[in-house]
C-alpha positions, 0 to 999 in steps of 0.5 A, a space after each residue: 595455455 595460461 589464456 585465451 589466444 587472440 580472437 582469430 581473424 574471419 574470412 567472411 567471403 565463402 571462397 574455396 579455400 583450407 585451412 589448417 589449425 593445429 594446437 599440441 597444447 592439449 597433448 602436454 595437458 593431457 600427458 600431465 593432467 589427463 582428464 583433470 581440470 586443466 585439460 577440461 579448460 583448454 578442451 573447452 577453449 578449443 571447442 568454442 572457436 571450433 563453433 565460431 570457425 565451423 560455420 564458415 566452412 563447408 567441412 570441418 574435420 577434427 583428427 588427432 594422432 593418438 588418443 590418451 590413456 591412464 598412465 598407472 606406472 612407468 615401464 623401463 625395457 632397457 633397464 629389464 634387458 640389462 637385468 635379463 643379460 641381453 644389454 650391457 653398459 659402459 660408464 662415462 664420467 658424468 655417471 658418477 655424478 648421478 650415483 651420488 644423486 646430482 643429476 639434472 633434476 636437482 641442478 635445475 632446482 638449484 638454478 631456480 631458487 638461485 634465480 640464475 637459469 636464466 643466465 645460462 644458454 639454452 645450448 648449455 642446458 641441452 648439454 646438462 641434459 644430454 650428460 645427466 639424466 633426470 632424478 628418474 634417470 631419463 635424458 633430455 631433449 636428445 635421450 636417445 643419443 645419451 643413451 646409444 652412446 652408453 651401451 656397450 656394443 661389443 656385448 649388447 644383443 639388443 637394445 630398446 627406444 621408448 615406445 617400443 622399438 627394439 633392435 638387435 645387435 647384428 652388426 657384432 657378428 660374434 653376438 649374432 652370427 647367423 640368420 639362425 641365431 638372429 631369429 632364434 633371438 627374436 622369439 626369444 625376445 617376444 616369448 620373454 617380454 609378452 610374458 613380463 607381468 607387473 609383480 603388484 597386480 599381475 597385469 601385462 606389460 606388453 600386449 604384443 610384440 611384433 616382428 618387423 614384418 608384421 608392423 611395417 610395409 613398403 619401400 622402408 620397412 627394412 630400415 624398421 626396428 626388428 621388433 616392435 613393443 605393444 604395452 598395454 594402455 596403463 603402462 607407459 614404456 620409457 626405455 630408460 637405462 640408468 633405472 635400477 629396477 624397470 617398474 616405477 610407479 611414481 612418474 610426472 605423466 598421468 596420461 599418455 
C-alpha cells in the first residue's frame, strides 16, 4: 500500500444489496510492523473509506480471521523433534549448498545488486526456493513440500506444520505398531512439548496440546492432524527443520 486506492465507486440508490471488501494488506503490515507506523497508515485509510461507504448501508460489519500478537522469538518444533529423537532427515544434494551458507536469502541479494531478477521466470525462483531455504533455513512459497520430501520416513515417529499441527507417523508399522503405542506417543508428546520453556526467561512455549478429538468436529475431523500446538502468543511456531537450535530470537515478523 504505497497510496491510496482509487476512490471507490458509489451506489447512490438504496437497493438491497451486499457488498463484500476484503484487504490482506494490513495482515503483511501488521506480520512486519505490528503497531508501528506503517500499520497506523494503512489502519487509517481503511477506516476513512469504512466512514464514506457505511453510510449507504444499513449494516456495516467489520470481521477479521485472527488478531495479532507481539512476536518476541521464533519457534522451530521440527528442529526440537529431531534434537528430542522423534524426527530424522535425509540429505539431498542442495543441503550442501546451505552448509556453506549459499542459500536463498544470499542469491536473491546477488540478483538485486546485479539487476538481473527480473530476467529470471517466477517458475524458476519458486524452484530456487523449494530446493534452498532461506538465511533462517525456511522454504518458500511451497515449504511444506520441501520439507516432507526431507524427513526420513523410515525412522521418523512424528513430524510437525508450522502453526501447530503434528503428525504421527503410523503408516510405518515397525515405528508405531499398535493403537497402544500410538496413544502412548501421544502423551508422550503433549507431556514434552507443554513442558518446553524458553531457556532465557522461563516462559512456555506451548500453552496447550491438543488431541484430534478435542480440536476437530464433524465429517473431516478424522483427516486432522493427530495433535494440535497451541503456542503462547509471543512465540511464533515456524516449524522449520533445517535450524540447528528451535529458538530464534531474531526474525522478520514482529507480529503475528
Amino acid at each position: 500500500m504505497t497510496r491510496p486506492s482509487p476512490r471507490p465507486r458509489i451506489c447512490t440508490a438504496r437497493t438491497p444489496w451486499i457488498s463484500c471488501i476484503t484487504t490482506f494488506d494490513l495482515n503483511r503490515l501488521q506480520h512486519f510492523f505490528f503497531d508501528e507506523a506503517p500499520t497506523l497508515w494503512a489502519w487509517q485509510i481503511v477506516d476513512k473509506w469504512l466512514g464514506e461507504l457505511a453510510p449507504q448501508f444499513d449494516y456495516t460489519l467489520v470481521m477479521s480471521d485472527h488478531g495479532t500478537a507481539k512476536v518476541a522469538k521464533v519457534f522451530f518444533l521440527n528442529a526440537w523433534l529431531k534434537q528430542q529423537g522423534y524426527l530424522f532427515t535425509r540429505t539431498r544434494p542442495a543441503d550442501l549448498l546451505f552448509r556453506l551458507g549459499i542459500n536463498r536469502t544470499t542469491i536473491s541479494r546477488l540478483l538485486d545488486v546485479l539487476h538481473l531478477k527480473r530476467l529470471f521466470p517466477f517458475e524458476l525462483m519458486r524452484r530456487i526456493a523449494y530446493l534452498l531455504p532461506s538465511s533462517t533455513g525456511v522454504y518458500g512459497e511451497f515449504g511444506n513440500q520441501a520439507v516432507v520430501q526431507r524427513v526420513d520416513w523410515t525412522r521418523t515417529r512424528a513430524f510437525a506444520l508450522a502453526q501447530g499441527p503434528i503428525y504421527i507417523n503410523r503408516i510405518n508399522r515397525d515405528l508405531v505398531p499398535t493403537e497402544a503405542a500410538y496413544q502412548a506417543l501421544c502423551a508422550e508428546l503433549i507431556q514434552a512439548i507443554e513442558a518446553i520453556r524458553d531457556p532465557e526467561t522461563g516462559a512456555r512455549v506451548f500453552v496447550k496440546v491438543y488431541r484430534r478429538d478435542e480440536a476437530f468436529q464433524g465429517p473431516y475431523a478424522a483427516d486432522g492432524p493427530d495433535l494440535l500446538a497451541l503456542n503462547a502468543d509471543e512465540y511464533h511456531n515456524r516449524a522449520g527443520l533445517a535450524q540447528p537450535d528451535p529458538f530464534q530470537a531474531h526474525w522478520q515478523w514482529k507480529g503475528q
